[in-house]
C-alpha positions as CSV (number, residue, x, y, z in Angstrom):
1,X,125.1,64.0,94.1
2,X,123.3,64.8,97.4
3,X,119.7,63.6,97.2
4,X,117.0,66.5,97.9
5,X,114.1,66.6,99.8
6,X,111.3,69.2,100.3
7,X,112.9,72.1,102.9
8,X,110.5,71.9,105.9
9,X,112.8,74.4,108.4
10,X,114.2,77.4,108.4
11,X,117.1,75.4,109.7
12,X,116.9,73.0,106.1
13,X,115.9,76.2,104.3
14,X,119.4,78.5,105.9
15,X,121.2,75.1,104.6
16,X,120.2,75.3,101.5
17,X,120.9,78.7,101.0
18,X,124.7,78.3,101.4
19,X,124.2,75.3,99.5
20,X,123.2,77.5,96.9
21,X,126.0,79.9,97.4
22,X,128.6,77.1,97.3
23,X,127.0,76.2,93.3
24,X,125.8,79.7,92.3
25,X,128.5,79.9,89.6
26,X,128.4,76.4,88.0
27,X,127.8,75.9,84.6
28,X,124.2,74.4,83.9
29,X,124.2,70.2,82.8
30,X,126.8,69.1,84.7
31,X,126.3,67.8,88.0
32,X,126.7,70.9,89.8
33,X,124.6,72.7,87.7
34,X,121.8,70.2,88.1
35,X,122.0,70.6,91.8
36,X,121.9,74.4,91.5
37,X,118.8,73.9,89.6
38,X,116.8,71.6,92.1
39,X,118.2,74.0,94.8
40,X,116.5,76.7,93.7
41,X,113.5,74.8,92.7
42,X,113.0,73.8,96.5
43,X,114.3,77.4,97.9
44,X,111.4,78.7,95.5
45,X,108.4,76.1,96.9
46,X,109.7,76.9,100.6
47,X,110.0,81.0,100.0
48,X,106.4,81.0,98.5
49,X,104.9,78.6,101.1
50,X,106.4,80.7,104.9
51,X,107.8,84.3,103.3
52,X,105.5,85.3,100.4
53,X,105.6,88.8,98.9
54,X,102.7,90.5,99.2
55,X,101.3,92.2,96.2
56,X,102.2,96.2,96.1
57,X,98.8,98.1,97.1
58,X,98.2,100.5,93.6
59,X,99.8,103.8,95.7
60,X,102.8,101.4,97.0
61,X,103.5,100.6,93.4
62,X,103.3,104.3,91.8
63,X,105.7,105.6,94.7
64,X,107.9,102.4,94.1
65,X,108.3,103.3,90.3
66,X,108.5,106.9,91.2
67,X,111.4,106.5,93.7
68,X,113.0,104.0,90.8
69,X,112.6,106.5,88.3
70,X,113.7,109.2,90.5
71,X,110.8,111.4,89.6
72,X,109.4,113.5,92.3
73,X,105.9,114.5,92.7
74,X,105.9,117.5,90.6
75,X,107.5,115.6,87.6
76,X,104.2,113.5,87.8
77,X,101.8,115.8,88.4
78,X,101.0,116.1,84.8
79,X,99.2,111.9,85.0
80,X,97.5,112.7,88.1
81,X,96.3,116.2,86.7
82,X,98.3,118.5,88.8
83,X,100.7,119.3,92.1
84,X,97.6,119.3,94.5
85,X,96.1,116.0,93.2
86,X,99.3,114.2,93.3
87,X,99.5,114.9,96.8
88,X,96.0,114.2,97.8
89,X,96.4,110.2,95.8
90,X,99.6,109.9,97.5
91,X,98.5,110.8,101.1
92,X,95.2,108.5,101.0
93,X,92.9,111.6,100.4
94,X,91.7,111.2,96.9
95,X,91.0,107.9,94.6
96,X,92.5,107.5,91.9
97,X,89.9,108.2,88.9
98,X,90.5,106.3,85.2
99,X,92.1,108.6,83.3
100,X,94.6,108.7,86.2
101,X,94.7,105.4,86.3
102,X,95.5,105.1,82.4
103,X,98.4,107.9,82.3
104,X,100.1,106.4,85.6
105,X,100.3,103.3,84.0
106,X,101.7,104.5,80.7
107,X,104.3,106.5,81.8
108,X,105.1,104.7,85.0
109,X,104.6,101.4,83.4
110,X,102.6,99.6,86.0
111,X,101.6,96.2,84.7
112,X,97.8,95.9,83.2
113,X,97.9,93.2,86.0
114,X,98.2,95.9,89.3
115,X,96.1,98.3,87.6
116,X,93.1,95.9,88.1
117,X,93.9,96.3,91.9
118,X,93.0,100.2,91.4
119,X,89.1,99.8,92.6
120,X,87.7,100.7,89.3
């Protein structure tokens, strides 16, 4: 078994990657398995430290879960309390008020977490 260390390039980090690729099917306890494990371990701790995902702004997440839904703006016009106000919360022109806020999240299911982000 090859003996880890923290990933400090993107040199390191491209190895471990196909290191990763090379175990990605092994069976957990064994010693592949093990190494899969502390691959991704160290992967994870690199990819949060020098590429971390920003959060989704509130409108990024309601046209994410729109476009994954495949609903357009009409079909949620009805939570936003209409066709015009849809477009004006979309476009930047009009906040998002609670009761907005409360049907987006039910029937887009946006976590209780990214509705905090709303401004409210």
């Amino acid at each position: 078994m090859t003996i880890q260390k923290p990933i400090r390039t993107e040199a390191e980090y491209d190895d471990a990657l196909a290191e990763l690729d090379s175990v990605w099917e092994t069976k957990m306890h064994t010693p592949e398995g093990d190494l899969k494990e502390v691959l991704v371990l160290l992967i994870d701790d690199y990819e949060n430290k020098h590429h971390p995902i920003l959060p989704l702004s509130p409108l990024e997440a309601i046209r994410y879960q729109m476009e994954e839904k495949g609903l357009s703006q009409q079909d949620v016009a009805p939570y936003f309390g209409g066709k015009n106000r849809v477009s004006e919360v979309l476009n930047g022109k009009r906040n998002l008020t609670l009761k907005m806020v409360r049907e987006i999240s039910k029937h887009l299911n946006i976590p209780p977490a990214d509705r905090l982000d709303l401004g409210l």
